[in-house]
N, C-alpha and C positions, 0 to 999 in steps of 0.2 A: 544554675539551671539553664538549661535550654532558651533561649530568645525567641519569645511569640509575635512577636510584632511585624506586623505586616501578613503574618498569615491567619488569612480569615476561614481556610477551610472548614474547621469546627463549629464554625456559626454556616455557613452555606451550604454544607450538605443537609443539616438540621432540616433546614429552610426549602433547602429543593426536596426533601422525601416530603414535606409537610403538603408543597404545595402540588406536588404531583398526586401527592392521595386525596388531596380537594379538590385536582380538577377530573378527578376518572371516577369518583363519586357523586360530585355535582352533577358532570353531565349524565350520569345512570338516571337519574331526575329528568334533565332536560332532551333527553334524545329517543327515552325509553317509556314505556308503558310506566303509569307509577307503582302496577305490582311488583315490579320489580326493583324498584328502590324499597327494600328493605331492610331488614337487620341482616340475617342471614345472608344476603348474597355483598351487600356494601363488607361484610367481616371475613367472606369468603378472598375476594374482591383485592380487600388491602392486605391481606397475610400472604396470599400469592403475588404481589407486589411485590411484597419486602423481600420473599424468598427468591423470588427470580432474580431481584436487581442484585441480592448478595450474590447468589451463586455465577452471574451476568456479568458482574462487576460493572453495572449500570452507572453506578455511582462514581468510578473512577478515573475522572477525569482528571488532566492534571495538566499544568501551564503548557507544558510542551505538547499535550494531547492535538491531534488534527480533526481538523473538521469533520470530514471522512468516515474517522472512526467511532465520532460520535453518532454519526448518523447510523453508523452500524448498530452500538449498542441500542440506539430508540428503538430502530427496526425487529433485532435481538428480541427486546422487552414486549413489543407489541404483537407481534406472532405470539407468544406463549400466551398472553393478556386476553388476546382474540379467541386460542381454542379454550381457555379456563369460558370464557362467555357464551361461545358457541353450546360446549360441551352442557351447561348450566341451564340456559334456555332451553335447551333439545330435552333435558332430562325433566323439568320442571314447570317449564314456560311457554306448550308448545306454541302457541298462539303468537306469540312474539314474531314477528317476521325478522326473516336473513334480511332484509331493507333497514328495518331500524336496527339491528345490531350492527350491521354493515356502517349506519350512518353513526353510531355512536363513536364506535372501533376508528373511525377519520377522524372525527373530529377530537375524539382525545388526543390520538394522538399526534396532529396538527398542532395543538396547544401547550402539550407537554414539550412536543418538540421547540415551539417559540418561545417558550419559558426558558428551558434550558440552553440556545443557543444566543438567546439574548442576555445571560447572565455571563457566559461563557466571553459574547465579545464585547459587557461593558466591563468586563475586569481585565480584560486587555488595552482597552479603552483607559480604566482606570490607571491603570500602572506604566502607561505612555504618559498621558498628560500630566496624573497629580505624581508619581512617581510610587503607588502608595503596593499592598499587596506584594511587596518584593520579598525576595532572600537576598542576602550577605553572603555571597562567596569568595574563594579562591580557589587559586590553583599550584597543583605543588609538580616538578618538573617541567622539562620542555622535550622540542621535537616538532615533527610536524602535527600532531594531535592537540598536540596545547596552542600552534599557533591558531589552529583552524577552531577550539574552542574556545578563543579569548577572543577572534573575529565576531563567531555568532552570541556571544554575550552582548559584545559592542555593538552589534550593528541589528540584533532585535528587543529593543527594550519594552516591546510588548510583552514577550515571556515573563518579566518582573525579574531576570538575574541582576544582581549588582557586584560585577567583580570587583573587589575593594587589593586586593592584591596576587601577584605569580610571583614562586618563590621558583626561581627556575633551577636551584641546587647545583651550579655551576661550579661556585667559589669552592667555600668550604662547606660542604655536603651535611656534615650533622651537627654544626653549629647552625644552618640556616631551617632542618628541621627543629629544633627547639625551638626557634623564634618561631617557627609556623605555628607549634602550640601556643605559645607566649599570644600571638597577633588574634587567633582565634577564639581564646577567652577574653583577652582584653576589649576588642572587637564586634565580639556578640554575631561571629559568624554562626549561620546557617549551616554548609553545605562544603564538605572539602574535594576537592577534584584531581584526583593524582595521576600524572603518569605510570603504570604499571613498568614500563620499559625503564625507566630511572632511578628505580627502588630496587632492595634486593629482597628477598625472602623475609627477614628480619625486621627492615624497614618497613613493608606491608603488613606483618602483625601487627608489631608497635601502632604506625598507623590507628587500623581499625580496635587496637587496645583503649587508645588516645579518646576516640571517636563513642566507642561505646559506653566509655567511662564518662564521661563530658555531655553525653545525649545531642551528639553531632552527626551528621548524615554523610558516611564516606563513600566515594562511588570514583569506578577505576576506568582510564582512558586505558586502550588497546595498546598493545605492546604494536612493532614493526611487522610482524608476521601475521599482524589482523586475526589474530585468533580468536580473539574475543568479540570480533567484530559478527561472529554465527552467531545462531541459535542455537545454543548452548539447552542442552537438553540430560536432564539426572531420568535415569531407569534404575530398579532394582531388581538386581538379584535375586532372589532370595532376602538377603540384608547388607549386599555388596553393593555400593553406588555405582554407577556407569555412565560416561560423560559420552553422551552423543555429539557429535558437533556440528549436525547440522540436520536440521527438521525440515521436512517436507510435507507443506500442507494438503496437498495432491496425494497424496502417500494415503491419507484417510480415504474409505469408500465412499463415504456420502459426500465428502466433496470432490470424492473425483466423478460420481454420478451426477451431483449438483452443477458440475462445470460440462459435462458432456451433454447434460439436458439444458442448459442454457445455450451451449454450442451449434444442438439440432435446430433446438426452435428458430435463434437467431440467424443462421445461415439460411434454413428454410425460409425465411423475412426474406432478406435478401433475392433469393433465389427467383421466387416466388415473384414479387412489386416490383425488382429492378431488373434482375437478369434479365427476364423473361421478355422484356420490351427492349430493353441496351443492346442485348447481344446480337439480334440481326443488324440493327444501325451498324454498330462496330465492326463486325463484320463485311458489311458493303462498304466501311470506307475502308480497312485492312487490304482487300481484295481488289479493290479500284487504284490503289497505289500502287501496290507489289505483290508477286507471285509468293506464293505458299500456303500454308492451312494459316486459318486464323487462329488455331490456337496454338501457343508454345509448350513443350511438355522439357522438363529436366528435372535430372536426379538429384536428389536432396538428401540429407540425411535428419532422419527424424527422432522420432523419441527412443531409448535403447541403442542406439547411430543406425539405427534400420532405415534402409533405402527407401525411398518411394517417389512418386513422380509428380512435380510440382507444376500444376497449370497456370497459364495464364493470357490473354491476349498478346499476339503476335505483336511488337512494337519495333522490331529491325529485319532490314533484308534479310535473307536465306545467307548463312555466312559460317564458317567453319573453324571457325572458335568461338562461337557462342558458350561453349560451355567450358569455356578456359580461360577466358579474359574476364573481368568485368566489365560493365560499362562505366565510362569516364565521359566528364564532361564535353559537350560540343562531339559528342561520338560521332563518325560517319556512317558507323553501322542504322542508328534510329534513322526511321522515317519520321514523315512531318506528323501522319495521326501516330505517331509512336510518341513524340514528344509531347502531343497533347491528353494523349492517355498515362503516359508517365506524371506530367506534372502533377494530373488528379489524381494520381494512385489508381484510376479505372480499371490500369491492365491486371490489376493484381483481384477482380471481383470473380476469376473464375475460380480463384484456389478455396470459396467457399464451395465447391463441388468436392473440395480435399475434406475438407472442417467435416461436410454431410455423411464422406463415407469414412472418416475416422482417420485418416491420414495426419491431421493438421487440428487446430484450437484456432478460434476467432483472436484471441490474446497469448501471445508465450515468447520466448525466443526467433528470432526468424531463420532460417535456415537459411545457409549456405550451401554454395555449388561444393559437389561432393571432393572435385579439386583443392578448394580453398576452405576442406570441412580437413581434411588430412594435412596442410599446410599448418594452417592454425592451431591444430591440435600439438605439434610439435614445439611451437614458440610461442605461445600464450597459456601461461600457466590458467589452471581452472577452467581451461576452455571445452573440457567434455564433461562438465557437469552441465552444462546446458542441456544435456538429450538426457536427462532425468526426466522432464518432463515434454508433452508434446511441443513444435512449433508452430509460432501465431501468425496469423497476417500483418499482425499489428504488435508492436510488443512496447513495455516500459522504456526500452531503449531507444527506441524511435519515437516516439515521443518527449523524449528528453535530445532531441539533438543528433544522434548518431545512427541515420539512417543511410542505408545508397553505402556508393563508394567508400571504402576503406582506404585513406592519402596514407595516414598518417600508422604509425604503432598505438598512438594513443585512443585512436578512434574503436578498432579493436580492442583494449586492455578495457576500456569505459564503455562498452558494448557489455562486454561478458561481465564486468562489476553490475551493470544494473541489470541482465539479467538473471544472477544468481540471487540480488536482493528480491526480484519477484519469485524465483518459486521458492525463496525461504519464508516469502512476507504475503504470500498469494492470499486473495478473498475475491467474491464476485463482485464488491464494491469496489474493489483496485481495478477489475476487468474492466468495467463499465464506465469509470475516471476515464481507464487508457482511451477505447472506444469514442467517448467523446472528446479527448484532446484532439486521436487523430481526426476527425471528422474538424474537428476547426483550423487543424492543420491544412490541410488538403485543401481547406476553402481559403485561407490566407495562401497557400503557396511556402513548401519548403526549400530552403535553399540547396539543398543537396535531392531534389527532387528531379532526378534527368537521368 
């Protein structure tokens, strides 16, 4: 049989549905009128609980789960939780004030949240220190996927993995799978982790034969071609499966209405508190340096590869490859307020006048000059799935690193890798992370910031 040990999830989700429907019940008591703690609305109450967090998958947390996403699913839970109350009060309870349902609806889930995120990081907590909570695994091939997943085994033992061996199938190839079954009964593995790219057809049944027969958990690293590396998506037919290979969360209308109305609002913010006082300053020192308009306009290419024209403060002389060269460090072309609007990103606050009239996203890809959109295109593979969806002021790439000047090949090849992971892994909770890194960005000073 299967090895339990170390996995407590069967006692912990128990535990967490227990204490979540005691504290969104209790406080119905303590935040609320006490007509409304009653039978009917407490049974109402916790049956839409439970169905929301199944169909929610509230409950699905799991070692490698992020922060992030949990805070999504609470949030998830607690919109639905809010109209089931809302809708109940209005229909029953008029008298109940939107204040104290208001004040319930926080502080539940304030509580459920601190519950939940403190169980979440003393079991990472737990399986640092005492070692305990963990899985048993391996790994069967090699390549660069295996190296780079026996690193993150090694080097986060917070997650609770314990690799106990790599069977890299160098030598002799199916003598050293039989010892992988042999190690992982004897052994009381968990979890087996295969190179896809080092098995053949054959060897991947077997495999998962091995796996399902044994009550062992098999899960496949990406072949070379990262195929597996999408979002792999099944549609039917009729009764014909069909492999999409790659989803676009944007592609939905609520979230692409969901992201254009956070878009408005949030550029209007902007526009509104900052532009509207920055831009004459900026301007008077623009002007008082060097001749020209204070603002720059160039072609871009955008969502669809459709043109449009990308604004921004003036930050170099009037100069006649502005829209052929990049800027490089120690430029001659910047001026002095050009260098100091560059470093803060300031020059880049008009292109929310783009975001307003639908040109442009506060968050996505950034566009490129339409020279170095047709360049790129030719030598970086996957480089036009980027104008799938709109470009941002701000995007996951820049924020990780690879913003400004393109030195290198590699700067480009890992520009377009994390922007294809954001519109395949897009949510307003990713937008609003990016949002805040760059702002701490900007306030530390990036190094490719010129």
């Amino acid at each position: 049989m299967k090895n339990k040990a170390g996995r407590y999830s069967i006692y912990i989700r128990p535990i967490l549905i227990f204490l979540d429907l005691l504290i969104v019940n209790l406080l119905v008591l303590l935040c609320m009128r006490s007509a409304m703690s009653n039978f009917g609305y407490h049974t109402i109450l916790s049956v839409f609980w439970l169905v929301i967090s199944y169909y929610s998958g509230y409950y699905e947390v799991y070692r490698f789960t992020k922060g992030i996403e949990i805070f999504g699913k609470l949030l998830k839970q607690f919109f639905f939780i809010s109209l089931i109350t809302f809708a109940y009060v209005g229909y029953k309870y008029k008298y109940v004030t939107t204040d104290e349902v208001g004040y319930y609806i926080f502080c539940s889930f304030s509580l459920v949240g601190l519950v939940k995120f403190s169980i979440f990081i003393l079991l990472k907590k737990y399986r640092l220190l005492y070692g305990g909570n963990y899985r048993n695994v391996i790994i069967i091939g090699h390549g660069k996927s295996v190296d780079e997943l026996k690193d993150f085994f090694t080097n986060n033992p917070d997650y609770g993995y314990n690799l106990c061996y790599i069977f890299d199938l160098k030598e002799n190839k199916k003598t050293e799978l039989i010892n992988s079954n042999q190690y992982v009964i004897e052994n009381r593995i968990d979890e087996i982790y295969a190179s896809i790219n080092t098995l053949s057809n054959k060897e991947i049944n077997d495999l998962i034969f091995f796996a399902d027969n044994n009550l062992k958990t098999v899960k496949f690293l990406p072949d070379n071609k990262n195929t597996f590396l999408r979002n792999l998506a099944v549609e039917y037919y009729d009764y014909i499966p069909i492999i999409s290979l790659r989803t676009i969360p944007l592609d939905k209308e609520v979230n692409k209405r969901l992201k254009r109305f956070f878009d408005v609002l949030f550029s209007l913010s902007i526009i509104i508190f900052i532009l509207s006082w920055l831009t004459p300053i900026i301007a008077l020192l623009i002007k008082m340096e060097s001749k020209g308009p204070v603002f720059f306009k160039q072609k871009r290419n955008g969502l669809n590869y459709e043109e449009f024209y990308c604004y921004k403060f003036r930050s170099m002389y009037l100069n006649p490859i502005a829209d052929l060269e990049q800027v490089q460090k120690n430029d001659p072309r910047i001026t002095r307020i050009g260098k100091l609007i560059r470093k803060t990103s300031i020059d880049e606050l008009p292109q929310f006048f783009n975001v307003l009239i639908g040109d442009m996203s506060v968050v996505g890809p950034r566009p490129h000059m339409v020279s170095h959109t047709e360049m790129y295109a030719k030598s970086v593979d996957k480089f036009m799935v980027r104008h799938f969806i709109k470009p941002g002021i701000t995007g996951l790439a820049q924020t990780n690193g690879f913003r400004g000047e393109v030195e290198t090949e590699k700067d480009i090849i890992n520009r377009v890798k994390y922007d294809i992971f954001y519109l395949e892994n897009w949510s307003l909770l990713l937008d609003i992370k990016i949002i805040f890194a760059t702002v701490i960005n900007a306030i530390k000073g990036e190094k490719k910031a010129y």
